[in-house]
N, C-alpha and C positions, 0 to 999 in steps of 0.2 A: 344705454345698456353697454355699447362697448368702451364708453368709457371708465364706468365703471367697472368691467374687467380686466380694461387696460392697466387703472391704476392698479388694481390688486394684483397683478403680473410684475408691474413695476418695482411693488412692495417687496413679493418673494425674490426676485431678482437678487434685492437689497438685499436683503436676510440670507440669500442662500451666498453671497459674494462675500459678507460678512463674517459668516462660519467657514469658507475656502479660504481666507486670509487670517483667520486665528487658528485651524487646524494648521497652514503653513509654517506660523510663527512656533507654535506646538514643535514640530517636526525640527525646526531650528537649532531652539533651547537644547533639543534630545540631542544633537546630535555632538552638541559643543561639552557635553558633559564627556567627560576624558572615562574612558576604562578602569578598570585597576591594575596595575603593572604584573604580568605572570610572574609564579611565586620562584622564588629562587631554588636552585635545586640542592641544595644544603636544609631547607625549609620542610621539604618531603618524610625528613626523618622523623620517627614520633623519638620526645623525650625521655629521657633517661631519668631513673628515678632510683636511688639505691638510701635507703635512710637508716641503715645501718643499723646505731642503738638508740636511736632516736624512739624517746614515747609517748604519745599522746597524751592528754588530761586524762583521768581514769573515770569510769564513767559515772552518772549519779547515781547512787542508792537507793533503791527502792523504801519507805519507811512503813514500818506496820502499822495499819490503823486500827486502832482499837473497835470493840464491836459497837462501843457508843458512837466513832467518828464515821464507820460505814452507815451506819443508821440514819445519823445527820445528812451522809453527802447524798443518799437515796433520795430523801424530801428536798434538799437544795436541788433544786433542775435546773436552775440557772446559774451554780457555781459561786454563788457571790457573797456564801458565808451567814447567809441570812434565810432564817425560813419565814415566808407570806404564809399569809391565810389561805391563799389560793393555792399553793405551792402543797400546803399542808391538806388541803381536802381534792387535790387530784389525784392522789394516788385511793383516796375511795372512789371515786365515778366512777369505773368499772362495778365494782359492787354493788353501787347505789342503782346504778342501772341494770343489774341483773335481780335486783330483786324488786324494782318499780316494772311492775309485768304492763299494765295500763300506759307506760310511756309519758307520764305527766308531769313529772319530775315532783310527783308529791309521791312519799311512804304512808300509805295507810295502813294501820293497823291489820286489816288483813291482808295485805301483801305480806307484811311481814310474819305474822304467824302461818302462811300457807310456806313460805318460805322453810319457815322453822320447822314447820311437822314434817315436809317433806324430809328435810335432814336428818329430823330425825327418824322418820320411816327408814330411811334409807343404812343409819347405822344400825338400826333394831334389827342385825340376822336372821334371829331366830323369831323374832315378830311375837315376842311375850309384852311387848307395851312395856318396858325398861329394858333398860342400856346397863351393860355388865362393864367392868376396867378394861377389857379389850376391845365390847364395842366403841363406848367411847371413848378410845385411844385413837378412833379413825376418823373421828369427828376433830383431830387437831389442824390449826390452819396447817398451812402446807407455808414454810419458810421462801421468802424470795428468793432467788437466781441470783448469784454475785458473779460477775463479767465474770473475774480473776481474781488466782486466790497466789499470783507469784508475790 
């Protein structure tokens, strides 16, 4: 038994004399690496900048995009000029999933008419079972949110 913990003593010895002589060598390198020479004192000054009538590029123009090219860039999500099938039925999920009430990702026909009656319960004011040109004036979708209109 004590030799076997002789040798494992002996081992760490090794190993710890090993990392005492490359931490040394460490400290060495550091110390041979030179400084950087302190800055001059002409250096301290900040520069000078005077550009007179000098003028830059003028900057790019905004261009107007027609209501057909906003339209287009709404379904492109990924900019790349091209509208996907996917690209084109993500802007209804939201919808499809407020009116699939069961969460199946199937429309049945009474999902959708419970949907229906209730809008139009909802524009029938006056609750006569028809919709007058005011009610349903308030049955129109509601127009998307454009960022900006610079």
């Amino acid at each position: 038994m004590r030799m076997l913990f002789g040798g494992l003593a002996a081992i760490a010895l090794i190993i710890g004399g090993f990392f005492a002589i490359r931490a040394q060598q460490q400290d060495d390198d550091l110390a041979e690496i030179a400084a950087p020479p302190p800055p001059d004192a002409d250096d301290t000054a900040l520069p000078l900048a005077d550009p007179g009538m000098l003028r830059g590029p003028a900057p790019p123009e905004a261009t107007e995009m027609t209501r057909e090219q906003r339209r287009f860039a709404r379904y492109d999500r990924n900019g790349d000029r091209i509208i996907t099938r996917e690209e084109l039925l993500a802007s209804r999920t939201k919808a499809f999933k407020a009116l699939d009430t069961d969460g199946n990702n199937l429309l049945t026909f009474e999902e959708w008419a419970v949907a229906t009656s209730d809008r139009f319960a909802a524009a029938d004011r006056d609750g006569n079972g028809r919709l007058s040109p005011e009610e349903f004036a308030t049955t129109k979708p509601k127009r998307p949110v454009t960022r900006c209109k610079c």
